[in-house]
C-alpha positions in Angstrom: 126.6 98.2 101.9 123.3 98.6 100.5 123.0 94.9 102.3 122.5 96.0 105.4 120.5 99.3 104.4 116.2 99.3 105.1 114.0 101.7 103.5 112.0 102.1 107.1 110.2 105.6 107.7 112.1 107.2 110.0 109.9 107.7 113.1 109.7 110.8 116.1 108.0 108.9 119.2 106.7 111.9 121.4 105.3 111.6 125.2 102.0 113.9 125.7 101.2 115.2 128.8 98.0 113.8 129.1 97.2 109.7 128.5 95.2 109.5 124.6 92.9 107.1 123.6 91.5 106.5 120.6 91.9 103.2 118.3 92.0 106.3 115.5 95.5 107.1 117.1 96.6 103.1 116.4 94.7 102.2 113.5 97.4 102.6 110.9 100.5 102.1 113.2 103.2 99.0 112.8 103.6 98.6 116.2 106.7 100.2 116.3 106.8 101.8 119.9 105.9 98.3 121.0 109.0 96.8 119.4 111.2 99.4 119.1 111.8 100.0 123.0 113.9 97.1 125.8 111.3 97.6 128.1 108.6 100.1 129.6 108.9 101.8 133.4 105.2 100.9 135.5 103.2 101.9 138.8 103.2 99.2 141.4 99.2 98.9 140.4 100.1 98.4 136.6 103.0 95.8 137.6 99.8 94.0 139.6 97.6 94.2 136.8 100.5 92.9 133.9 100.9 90.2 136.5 97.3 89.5 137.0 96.9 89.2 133.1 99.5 86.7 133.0 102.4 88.8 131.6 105.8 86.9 132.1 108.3 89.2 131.1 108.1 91.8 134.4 111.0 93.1 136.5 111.1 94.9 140.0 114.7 96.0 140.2 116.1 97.1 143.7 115.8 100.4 143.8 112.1 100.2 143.5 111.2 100.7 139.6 108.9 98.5 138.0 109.2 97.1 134.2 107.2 95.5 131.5 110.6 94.0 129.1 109.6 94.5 125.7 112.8 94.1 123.5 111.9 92.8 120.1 108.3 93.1 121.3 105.7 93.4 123.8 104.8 90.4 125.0 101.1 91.5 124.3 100.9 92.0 120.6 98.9 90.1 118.8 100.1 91.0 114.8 100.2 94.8 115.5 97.6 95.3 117.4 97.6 95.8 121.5 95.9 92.6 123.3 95.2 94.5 126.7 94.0 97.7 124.8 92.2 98.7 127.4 94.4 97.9 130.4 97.7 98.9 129.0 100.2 101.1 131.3 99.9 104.9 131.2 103.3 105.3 129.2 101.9 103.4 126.4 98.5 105.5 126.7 100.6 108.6 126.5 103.2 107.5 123.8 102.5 108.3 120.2 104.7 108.2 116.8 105.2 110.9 114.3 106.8 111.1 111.3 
């Protein structure tokens, strides 16, 4: 059994209130809320944006909810690291780990 067992920190993600930045916050993560998730809910001006920046893993479903699909990782990671930093959506801006 000890096969299929990781030694993996086990990680608390937690939503603040208010969006956070700070490369401080990310300098020492693994990227794990950004491949640990299937996807991410967006405004209609993020969706726009995502779109604008060339992101081809979107979804509008039919009730009217916008996504950015991140299963097994967001599209815009480069290594660990965020590649639109500064334009990410406000749930990734307000999403932080824990142990």
């Amino acid at each position: 059994m000890a096969l299929f067992q990781r030694n993996r920190k086990m990680l608390h993600g937690i939503l603040l209130d208010h969006p956070e930045d700070g490369n401080e916050r990310c300098a020492s993560c693994d990227a794990s809320c950004c491949q640990g998730f299937p996807s991410v809910e967006l405004t209609a001006e993020e969706y726009a944006t995502l779109q604008q920046l060339g992101a081809k893993r979107l979804e509008f479903t039919l009730n009217g909810h916008y996504y950015l699909m991140i299963e097994l990782g967001c599209e815009f990671l480069v290594g660990n690291r965020c590649g639109i930093y500064h334009h990410r959506p406000a749930i990734c801006r307000r999403f932080t780990c824990t142990e």
